[in-house]
C-alpha positions in Angstrom: 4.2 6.9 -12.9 1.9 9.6 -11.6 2.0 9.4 -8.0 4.1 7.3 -5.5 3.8 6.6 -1.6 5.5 4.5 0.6 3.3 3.5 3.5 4.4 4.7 6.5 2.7 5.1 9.7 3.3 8.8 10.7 4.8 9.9 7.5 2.9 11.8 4.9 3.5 12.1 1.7 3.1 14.1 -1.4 1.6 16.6 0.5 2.2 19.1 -2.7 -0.6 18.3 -4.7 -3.1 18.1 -1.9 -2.5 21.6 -0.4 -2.3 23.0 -4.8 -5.4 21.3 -6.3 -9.0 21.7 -5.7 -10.5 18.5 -4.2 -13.8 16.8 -4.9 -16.4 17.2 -2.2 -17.4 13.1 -1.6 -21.1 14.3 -0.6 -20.8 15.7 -4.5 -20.3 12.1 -5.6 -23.2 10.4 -7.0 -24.7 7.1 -5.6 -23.2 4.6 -8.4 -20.1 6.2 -8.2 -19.7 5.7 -4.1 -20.5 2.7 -5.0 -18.0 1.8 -7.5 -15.6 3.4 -4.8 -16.6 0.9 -2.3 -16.4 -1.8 -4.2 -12.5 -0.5 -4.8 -12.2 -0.5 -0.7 -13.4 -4.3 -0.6 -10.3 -5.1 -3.6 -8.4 -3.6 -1.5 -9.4 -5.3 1.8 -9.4 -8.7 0.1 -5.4 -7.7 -1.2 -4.8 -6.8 2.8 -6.4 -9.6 4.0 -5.0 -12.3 1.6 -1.2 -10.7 1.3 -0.7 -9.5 5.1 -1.2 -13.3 6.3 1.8 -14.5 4.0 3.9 -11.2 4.6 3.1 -12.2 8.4 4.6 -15.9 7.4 7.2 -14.6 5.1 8.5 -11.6 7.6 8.1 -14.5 11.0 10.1 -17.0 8.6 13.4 -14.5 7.6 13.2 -13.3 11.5 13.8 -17.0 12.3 16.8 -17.3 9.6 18.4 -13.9 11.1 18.5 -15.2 14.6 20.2 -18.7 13.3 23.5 -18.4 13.9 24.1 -21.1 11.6 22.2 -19.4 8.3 23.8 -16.8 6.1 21.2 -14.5 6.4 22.1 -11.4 8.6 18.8 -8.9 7.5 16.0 -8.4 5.1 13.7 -5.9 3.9 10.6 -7.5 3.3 8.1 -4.8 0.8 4.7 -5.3 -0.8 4.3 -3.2 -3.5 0.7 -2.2 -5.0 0.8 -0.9 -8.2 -2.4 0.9 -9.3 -3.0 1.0 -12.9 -5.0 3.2 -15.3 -8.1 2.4 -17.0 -7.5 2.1 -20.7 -10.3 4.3 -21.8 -8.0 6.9 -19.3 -7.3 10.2 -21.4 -3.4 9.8 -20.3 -3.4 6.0 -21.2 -0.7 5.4 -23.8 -0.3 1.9 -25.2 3.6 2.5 -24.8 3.4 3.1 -21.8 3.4 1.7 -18.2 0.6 3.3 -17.4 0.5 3.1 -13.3 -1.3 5.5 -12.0 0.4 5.1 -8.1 2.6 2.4 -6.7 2.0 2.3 -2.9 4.9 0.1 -1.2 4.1 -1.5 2.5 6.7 -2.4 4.5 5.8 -4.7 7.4 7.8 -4.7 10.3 6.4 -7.7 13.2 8.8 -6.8 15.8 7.3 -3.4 16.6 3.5 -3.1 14.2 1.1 -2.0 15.9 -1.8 -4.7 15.9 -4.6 -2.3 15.5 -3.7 0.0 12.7 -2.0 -0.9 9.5 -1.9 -3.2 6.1 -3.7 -6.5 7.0 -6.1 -4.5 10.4 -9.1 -5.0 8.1 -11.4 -5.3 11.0 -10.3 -1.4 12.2 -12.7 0.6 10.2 -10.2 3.8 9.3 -12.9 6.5 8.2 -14.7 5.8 11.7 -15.9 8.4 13.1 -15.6 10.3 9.9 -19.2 12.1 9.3 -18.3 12.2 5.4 -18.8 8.0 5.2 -21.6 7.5 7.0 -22.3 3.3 6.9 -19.0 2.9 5.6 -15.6 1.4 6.4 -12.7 1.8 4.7 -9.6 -0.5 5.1 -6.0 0.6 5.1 -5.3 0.8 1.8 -8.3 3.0 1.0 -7.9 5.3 3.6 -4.1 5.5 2.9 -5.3 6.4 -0.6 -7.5 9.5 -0.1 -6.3 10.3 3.6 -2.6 10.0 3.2 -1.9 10.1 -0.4 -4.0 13.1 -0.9 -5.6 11.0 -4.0 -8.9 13.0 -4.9 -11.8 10.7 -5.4 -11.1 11.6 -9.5 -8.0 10.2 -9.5 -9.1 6.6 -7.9 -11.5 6.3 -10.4 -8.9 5.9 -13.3 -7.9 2.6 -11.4 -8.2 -0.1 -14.1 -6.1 -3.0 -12.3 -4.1 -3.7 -9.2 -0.6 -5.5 -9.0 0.9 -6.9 -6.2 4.5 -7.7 -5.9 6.3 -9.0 -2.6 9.5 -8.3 -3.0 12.2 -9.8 -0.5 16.0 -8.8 0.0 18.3 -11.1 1.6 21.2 -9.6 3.4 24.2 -11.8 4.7 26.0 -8.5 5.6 30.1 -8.4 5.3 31.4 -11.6 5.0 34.8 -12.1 6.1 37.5 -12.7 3.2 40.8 -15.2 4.2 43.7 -13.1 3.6 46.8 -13.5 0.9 50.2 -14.3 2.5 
């Protein structure tokens, strides 16, 4: 794997390479290449939109079982993980390889998210007021990408695929044993 973030609001991460590397300007970009860029942003805001409404459901449902005294299930750690692949014609693409470029892992938490700002707050437009993007709005994911991931506009073009995985762990805690006489 190349890169790896977990999505945190008010954590950064891999702040290494962004301070080390020289960045591309995005005013440097050409216009079919922006636009291939913002066609990744509206992927990625489909992914938020579709998956936050069933980690919503998934993450209201497991709340529900916790506060059942009469179900097993004491927590949970509900994740979404977006793996980011490489392009095949990529110059570190090996076919015996994984090949993922970044995994980016969201983990929702309903009791104390912040309606305005996250995974799934597709109508926020995260660049805004940014003069670098004029016209354009970026979702979560995007802006996560080259805000808070330090991903230089290079980088997200060797993006061949996307994966998503929701990934759920049950907890039922310590449960009591009867004990030998």
């Amino acid at each position: 794997m190349k890169f790896k973030s977990e999505l945190k609001h008010r954590k950064w991460v891999w702040r290494q390479s962004f301070y080390n590397a020289s960045r591309t300007d995005y005013s440097s970009l050409t216009e079919s290449e922006k636009a291939w860029l913002q066609a990744l942003n509206e992927s990625l805001r489909q992914i938020e939109s579709k998956y936050s409404v069933i980690m919503n459901a998934k993450c209201n449902e497991l709340e529900a079982r916790v506060t059942d005294s009469s179900d097993w299930l004491m927590d949970f750690n509900l994740i979404c993980v977006i793996t980011l692949y490489l392009r095949e014609d990529d110059p570190d693409y090996k076919e015996d390889d994984d090949n993922i470029l970044m995994e980016m892992w969201e983990i929702p938490n309903s009791r104390d998210r912040e309606q305005d700002w996250g995974f799934g707050a597709t109508k926020v437009h995260h660049a805004e007021p940014s003069a670098h993007f004029p016209g354009e709005h970026h979702c979560y994911l995007y802006h996560q990408l080259y805000d808070h991931c330090y991903l230089d506009w290079s980088d997200l073009f060797r993006i061949g695929s996307i994966w998503v995985d929701i990934k759920i762990d049950e907890q039922s805690g310590v449960l009591p044993v009867p004990s030998v006489r």
